[in-house]
C-alpha positions in Angstrom: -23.2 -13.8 29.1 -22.8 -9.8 28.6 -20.8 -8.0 26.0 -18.5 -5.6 27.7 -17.8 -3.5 24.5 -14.3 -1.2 24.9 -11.8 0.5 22.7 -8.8 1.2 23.5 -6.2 3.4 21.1 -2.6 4.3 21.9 -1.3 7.8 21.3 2.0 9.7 22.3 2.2 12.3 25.0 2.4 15.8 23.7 5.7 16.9 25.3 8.6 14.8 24.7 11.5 13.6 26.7 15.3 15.3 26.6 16.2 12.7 23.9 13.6 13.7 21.6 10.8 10.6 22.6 7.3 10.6 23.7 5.9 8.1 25.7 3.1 6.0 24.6 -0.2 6.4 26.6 -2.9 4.0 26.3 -6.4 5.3 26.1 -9.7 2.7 27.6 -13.0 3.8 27.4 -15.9 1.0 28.2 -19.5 1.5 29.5 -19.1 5.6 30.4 -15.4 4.9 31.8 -12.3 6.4 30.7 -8.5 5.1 31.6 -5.5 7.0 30.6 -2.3 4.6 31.0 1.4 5.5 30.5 2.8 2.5 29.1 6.7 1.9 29.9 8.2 2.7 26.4 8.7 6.2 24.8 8.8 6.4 20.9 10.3 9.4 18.4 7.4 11.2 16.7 9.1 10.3 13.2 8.5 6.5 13.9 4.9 7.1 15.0 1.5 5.5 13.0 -0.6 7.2 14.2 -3.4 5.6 12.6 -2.0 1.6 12.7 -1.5 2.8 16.4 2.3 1.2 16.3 5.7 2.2 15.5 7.6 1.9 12.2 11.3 1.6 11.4 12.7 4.9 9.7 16.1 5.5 8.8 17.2 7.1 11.8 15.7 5.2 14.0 15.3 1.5 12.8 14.6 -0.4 16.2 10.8 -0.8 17.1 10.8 -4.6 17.3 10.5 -4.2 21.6 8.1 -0.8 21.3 6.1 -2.6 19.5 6.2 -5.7 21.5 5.1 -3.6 24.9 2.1 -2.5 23.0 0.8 -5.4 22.0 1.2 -6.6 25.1 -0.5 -3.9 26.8 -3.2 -4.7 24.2 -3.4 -7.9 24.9 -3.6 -7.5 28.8 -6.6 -5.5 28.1 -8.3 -7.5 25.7 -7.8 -10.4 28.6 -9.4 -8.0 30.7 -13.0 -7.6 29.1 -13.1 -10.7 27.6 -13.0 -12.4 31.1 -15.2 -9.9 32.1 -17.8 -10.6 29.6 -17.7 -14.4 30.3 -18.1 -13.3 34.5 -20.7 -11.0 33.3 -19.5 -8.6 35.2 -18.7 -4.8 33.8 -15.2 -3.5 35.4 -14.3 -0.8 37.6 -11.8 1.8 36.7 -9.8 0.6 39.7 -10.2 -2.8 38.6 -8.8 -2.2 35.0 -6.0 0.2 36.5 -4.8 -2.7 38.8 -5.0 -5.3 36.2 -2.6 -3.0 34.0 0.0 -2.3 36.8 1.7 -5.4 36.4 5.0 -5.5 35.1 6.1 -7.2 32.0 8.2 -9.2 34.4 5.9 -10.0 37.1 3.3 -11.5 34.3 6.4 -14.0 32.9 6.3 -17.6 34.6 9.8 -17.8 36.5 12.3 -20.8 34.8 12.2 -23.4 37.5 15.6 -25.6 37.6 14.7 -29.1 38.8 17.2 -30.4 41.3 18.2 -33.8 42.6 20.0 -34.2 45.3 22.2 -38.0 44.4 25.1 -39.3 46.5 27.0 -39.2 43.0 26.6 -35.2 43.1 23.6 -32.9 41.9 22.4 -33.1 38.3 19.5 -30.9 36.5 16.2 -32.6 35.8 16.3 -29.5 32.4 19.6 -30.8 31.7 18.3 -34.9 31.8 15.1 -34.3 29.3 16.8 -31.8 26.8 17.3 -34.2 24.3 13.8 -35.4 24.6 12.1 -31.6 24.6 10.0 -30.3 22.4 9.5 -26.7 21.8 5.9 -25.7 22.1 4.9 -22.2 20.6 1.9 -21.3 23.1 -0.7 -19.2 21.3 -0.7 -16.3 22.5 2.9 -15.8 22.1 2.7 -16.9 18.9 -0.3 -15.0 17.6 1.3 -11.5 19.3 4.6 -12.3 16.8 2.6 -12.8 14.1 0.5 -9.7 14.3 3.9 -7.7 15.3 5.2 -9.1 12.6 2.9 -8.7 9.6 1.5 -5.2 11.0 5.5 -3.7 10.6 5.7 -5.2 7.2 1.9 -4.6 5.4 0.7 -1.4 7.8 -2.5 -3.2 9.3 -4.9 -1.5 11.1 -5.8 -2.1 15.0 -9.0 -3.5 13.2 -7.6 -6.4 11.4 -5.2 -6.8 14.1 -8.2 -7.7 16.7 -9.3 -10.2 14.3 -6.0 -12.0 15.4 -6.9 -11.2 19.6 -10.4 -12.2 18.3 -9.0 -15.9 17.1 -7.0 -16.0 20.0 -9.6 -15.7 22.3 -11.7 -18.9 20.6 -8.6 -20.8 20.8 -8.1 -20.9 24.2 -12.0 -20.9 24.9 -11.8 -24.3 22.8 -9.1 -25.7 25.2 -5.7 -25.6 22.6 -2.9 -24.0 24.3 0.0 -24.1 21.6 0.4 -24.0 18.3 1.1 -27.7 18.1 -2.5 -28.5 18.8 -3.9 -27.4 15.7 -3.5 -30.5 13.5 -6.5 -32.0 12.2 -8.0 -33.3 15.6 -7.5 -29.8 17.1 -8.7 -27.8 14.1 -12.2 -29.7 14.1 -12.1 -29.0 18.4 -12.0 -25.1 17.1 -14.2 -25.2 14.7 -16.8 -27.6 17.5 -16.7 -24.5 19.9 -17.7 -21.8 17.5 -20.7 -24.1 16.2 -22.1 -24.1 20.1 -22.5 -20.2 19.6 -24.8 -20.2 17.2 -22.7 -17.6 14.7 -24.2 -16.6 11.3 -22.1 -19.0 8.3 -20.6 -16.3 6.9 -19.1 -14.8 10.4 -18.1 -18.8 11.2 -16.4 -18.9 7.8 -14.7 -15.8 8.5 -13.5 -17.1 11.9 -12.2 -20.0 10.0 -10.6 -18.1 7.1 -8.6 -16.1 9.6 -7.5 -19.3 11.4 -6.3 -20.8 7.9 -4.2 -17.2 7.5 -2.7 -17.8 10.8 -1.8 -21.6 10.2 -0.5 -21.3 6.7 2.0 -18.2 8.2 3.3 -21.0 10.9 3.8 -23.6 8.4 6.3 -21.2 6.7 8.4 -20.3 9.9 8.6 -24.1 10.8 6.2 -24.4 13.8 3.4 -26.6 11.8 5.4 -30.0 9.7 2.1 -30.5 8.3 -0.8 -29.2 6.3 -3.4 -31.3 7.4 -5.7 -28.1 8.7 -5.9 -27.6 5.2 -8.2 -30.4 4.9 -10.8 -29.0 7.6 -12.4 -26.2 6.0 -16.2 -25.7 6.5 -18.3 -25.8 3.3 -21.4 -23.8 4.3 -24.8 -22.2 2.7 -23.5 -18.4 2.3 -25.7 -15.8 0.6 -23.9 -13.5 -1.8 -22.9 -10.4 0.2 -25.3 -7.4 -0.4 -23.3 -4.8 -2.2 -25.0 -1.6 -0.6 -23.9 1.7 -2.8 -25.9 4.7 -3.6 -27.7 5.5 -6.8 -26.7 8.9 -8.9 -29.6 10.8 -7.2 -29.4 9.4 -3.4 -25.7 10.5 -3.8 -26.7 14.0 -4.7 -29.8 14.0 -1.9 -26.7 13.8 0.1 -24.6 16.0 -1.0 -26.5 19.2 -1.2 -28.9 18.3 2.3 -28.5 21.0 4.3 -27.8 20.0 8.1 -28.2 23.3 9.6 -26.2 23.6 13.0 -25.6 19.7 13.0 -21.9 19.9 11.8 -20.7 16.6 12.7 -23.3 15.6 10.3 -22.2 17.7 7.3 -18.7 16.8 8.2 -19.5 13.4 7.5 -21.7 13.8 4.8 -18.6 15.7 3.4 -15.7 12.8 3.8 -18.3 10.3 2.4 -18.9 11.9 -0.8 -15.6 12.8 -1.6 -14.9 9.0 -1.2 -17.5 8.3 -3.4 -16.2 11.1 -6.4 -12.6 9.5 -5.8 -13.2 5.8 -5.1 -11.0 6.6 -1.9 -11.0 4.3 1.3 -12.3 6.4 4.5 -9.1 5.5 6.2 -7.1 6.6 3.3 -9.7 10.1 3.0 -8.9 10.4 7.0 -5.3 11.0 6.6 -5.1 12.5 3.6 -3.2 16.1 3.7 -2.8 19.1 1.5 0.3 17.7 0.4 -1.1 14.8 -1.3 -3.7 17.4 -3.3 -2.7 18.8 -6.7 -4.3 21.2 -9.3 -5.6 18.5 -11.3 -5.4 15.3 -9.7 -4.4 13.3 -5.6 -1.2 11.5 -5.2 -1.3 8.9 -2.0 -0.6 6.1 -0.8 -3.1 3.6 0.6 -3.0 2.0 3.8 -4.3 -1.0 3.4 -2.2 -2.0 0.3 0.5 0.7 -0.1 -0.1 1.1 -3.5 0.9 4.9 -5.0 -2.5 6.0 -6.4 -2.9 9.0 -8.8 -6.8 9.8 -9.1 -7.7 12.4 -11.2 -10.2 15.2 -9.5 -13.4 16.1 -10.7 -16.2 19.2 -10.3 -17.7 17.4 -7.3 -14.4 16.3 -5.6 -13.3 20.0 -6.3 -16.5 21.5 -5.2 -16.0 19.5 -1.1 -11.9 20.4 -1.0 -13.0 24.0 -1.9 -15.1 24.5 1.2 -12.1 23.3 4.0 -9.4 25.7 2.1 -8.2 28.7 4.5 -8.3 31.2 2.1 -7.1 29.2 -0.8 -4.0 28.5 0.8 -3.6 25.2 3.3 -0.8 24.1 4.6 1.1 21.5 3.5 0.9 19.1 6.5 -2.3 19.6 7.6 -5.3 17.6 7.2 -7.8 17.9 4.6 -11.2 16.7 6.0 -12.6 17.0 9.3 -13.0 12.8 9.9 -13.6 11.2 12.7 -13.1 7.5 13.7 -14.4 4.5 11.4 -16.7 3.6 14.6 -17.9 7.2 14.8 -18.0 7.9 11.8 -20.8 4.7 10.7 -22.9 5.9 13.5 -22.5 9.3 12.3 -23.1 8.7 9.1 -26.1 6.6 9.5 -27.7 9.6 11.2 -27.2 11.7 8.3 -28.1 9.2 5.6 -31.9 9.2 7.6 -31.9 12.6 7.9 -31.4 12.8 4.3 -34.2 10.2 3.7 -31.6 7.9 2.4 -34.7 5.1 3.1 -35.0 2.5 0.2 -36.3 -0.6 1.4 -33.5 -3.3 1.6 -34.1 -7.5 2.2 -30.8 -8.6 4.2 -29.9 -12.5 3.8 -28.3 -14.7 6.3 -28.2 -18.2 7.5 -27.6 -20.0 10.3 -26.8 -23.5 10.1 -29.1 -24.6 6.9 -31.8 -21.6 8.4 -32.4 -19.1 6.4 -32.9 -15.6 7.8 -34.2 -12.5 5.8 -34.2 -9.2 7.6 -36.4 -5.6 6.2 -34.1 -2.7 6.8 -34.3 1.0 5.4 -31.0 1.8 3.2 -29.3 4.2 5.8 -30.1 1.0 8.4 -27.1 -0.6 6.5 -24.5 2.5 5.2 -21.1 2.2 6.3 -18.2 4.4 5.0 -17.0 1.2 2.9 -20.6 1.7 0.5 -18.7 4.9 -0.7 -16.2 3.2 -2.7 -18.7 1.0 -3.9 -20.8 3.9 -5.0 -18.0 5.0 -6.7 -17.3 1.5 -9.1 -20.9 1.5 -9.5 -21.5 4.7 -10.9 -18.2 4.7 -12.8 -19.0 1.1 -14.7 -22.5 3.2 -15.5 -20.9 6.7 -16.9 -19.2 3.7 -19.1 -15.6 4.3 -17.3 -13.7 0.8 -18.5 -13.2 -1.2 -15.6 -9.6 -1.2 -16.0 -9.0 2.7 -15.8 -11.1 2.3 -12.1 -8.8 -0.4 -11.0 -6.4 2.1 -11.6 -8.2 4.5 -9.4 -9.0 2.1 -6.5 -5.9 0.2 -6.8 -8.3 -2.8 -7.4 -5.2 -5.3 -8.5 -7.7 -7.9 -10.5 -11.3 -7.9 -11.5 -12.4 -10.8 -9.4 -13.5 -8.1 -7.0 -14.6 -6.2 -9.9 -17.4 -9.0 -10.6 -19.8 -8.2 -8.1 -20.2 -4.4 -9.3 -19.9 -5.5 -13.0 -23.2 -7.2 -12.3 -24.7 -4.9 -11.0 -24.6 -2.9 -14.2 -25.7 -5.8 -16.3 -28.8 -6.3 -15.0 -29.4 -2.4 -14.7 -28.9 -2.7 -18.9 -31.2 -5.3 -19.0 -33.4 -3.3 -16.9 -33.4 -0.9 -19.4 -33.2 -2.6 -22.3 -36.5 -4.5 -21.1 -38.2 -0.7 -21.3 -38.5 -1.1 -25.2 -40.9 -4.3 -24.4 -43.2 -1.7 -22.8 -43.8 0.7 -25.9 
């Protein structure tokens, strides 16, 4: 079976509407192809995310509950679309995705089918007979759409922990359960059968599994699970610590002062990057960060991920990168700070500049498989992704001798068990050092 990799991103029309709305257009690209698609609901520019790629409640306009519906449906259609065509092996045409999107919201429902019998008494409703006896199912799909809806309005997720949830629903229904009902204990360990037959690394199959728990534990609370018996069911497999990948003090400024010549998608990069790692920032949070949030002394923002209010003092080097993308000293207010691309661009960019800059320590990446134990050799800039910037930042922080607590305050890190992993890093650095008076 192929892997027919797409993205697709929703973003208003420029030009809106006599009442003030934009429509929403939906945006595929797959394999060299590119569909634009005008989806049928218009949004005003003040309820727009942008970067969640969904629309939020404001004051003057509270209602997005149906907006937001349409798009996920949309992006449910097309996630449908490749995922079919990756178990058909077969890569779509334009015409083939366009048609497959045409379909009205309407035309896609099952029609409600009354039941008639035709008695010499008169005519009576099968629906009518068996309401007592029904049982209302919660098919999956519906179900999992709500849910993501639903917590994406109220904590701000990203389209990329949303397709965790389109992810999940996909398995379901490749492992045969159709509503929500199904996933007591029997159904849980049919879920959990499927993803064993392909072959995943543990920790991605205990990821899948994780994600499941989130969802079931969310359906217990509205009422659609009476029981908590999928509790019982979770996986207990051989999982290496995660390799915390972070540059040291002098990779960081190999970066920082490489010169990429005409190559400015690379400098660009290189740029967002290290002011993550001087600030402890998230590259999402870096990405829409604007002039407004930047004071004399210090950034004021608010993170996506969490919505914490962060303050985060500036230093020389943080100074030294917002310098160079001022106009003149004076920016304005609304615009954006630094030239970032997306998180998927911005990895492969990123990679390319880390090489470039000879970024190249020799790594030994651990995974397993079952109870098989895989090592893989890579070069350092094999494995950077924009994430090692804020772990650059904790680690060289805890080494300057910054108290933990006054970087949680900085990353909005809200207890030290994520802390942990960094912290010992930095021990056995000491004890590193400390072993050099042996040598003398």
């Amino acid at each position: 079976m192929i892997t027919v990799k797409y993205n697709a991103t929703f973003r208003l029309l420029p030009f809106a509407h006599a009442d003030g709305t934009h429509t929403v257009r939906m945006i595929v690209t797959w394999k060299g192809q590119r569909l634009l698609h005008c989806l049928p609901v218009s949004v005003y520019e003040d309820q727009w995310d942008d970067d969640a790629m969904f629309a939020r409640p404001t004051k003057a306009h509270k209602n997005t509950k149906n907006i937001n519906e349409v798009i996920f449906y949309f992006r449910d259609k097309v996630t449908d679309i490749f995922q079919k065509a990756s178990s058909d092996d077969h890569i779509p045409t334009k015409e083939e995705v366009k048609s497959a999107l045409t379909i009205t919201l309407m035309q896609d429902e099952e029609p409600e089918e009354d039941i008639v019998n035709d008695t010499e008494g008169g005519v009576e409703s099968q629906e009518t007979d068996n309401k007592e006896d029904s049982i209302e199912l919660h098919p999956i799909p519906k179900t999992i759409t709500e849910f993501v809806i639903k917590q994406t309005e109220d904590r701000g997720w990203s389209s990329v922990t949303a397709n965790k949830f389109y992810n999940l629903r996909h398995d379901l229904l490749c492992a045969g359960l159709k509503n929500v009902e199904d996933l007591n204990g029997e159904g849980v360990e049919k879920f959990l059968a499927y993803l064993r037959t392909r072959n995943l690394e543990n920790a991605v199959f205990m990821k899948k599994a994780s994600v499941l728990r989130w969802f079931l534990g969310w359906c217990r609370k509205k009422g659609y699970l009476d029981n908590d018996e999928y509790k019982l069911h979770q996986p207990h497999l051989k999982c290496p610590k995660k390799e915390v990948i972070y540059l040291e003090w002098d990779e960081l400024m190999q970066m920082l002062y490489f010169d990429y010549g005409k190559y400015t998608k690379l400098s660009n990069i290189r740029d967002v990057f290290c002011f993550c790692a001087f600030t402890g920032l998230r590259y999402c949070d870096a990405k829409k960060m604007k002039w407004r949030d930047i004071h004399s002394d210090h950034i004021r923002i608010v993170t996506q991920k969490t919505r914490d209010a962060l303050r985060i003092e500036l230093n020389k080097y943080s100074r030294l990168i917002l310098d160079k993308y001022r106009v003149e000293g004076v920016s304005s207010p609304d615009r954006l700070v630094l030239p970032a691309v997306s998180n998927q661009k911005a990895n492969e960019y990123l990679k390319e500049a880390a090489m470039l800059a000879q970024i190249d320590e020799p790594l030994t990446l651990m995974s397993y498989k079952g109870s098989k134990r895989i090592e893989t050799g890579v070069l350092k800039w094999e494995a950077m992704t924009t994430h090692c910037a804020r772990r650059t930042f904790v680690v060289n922080s805890l080494r300057l001798g910054i108290p933990a607590e006054v970087i949680m305050k900085w990353t909005g890190h809200s207890d030290f068990t994520a802390m942990k992993p960094y912290i010992a890093i930095v021990d056995e650095l000491k004890r590193e050092n400390m072993a050099r008076y042996d040598e003398i």
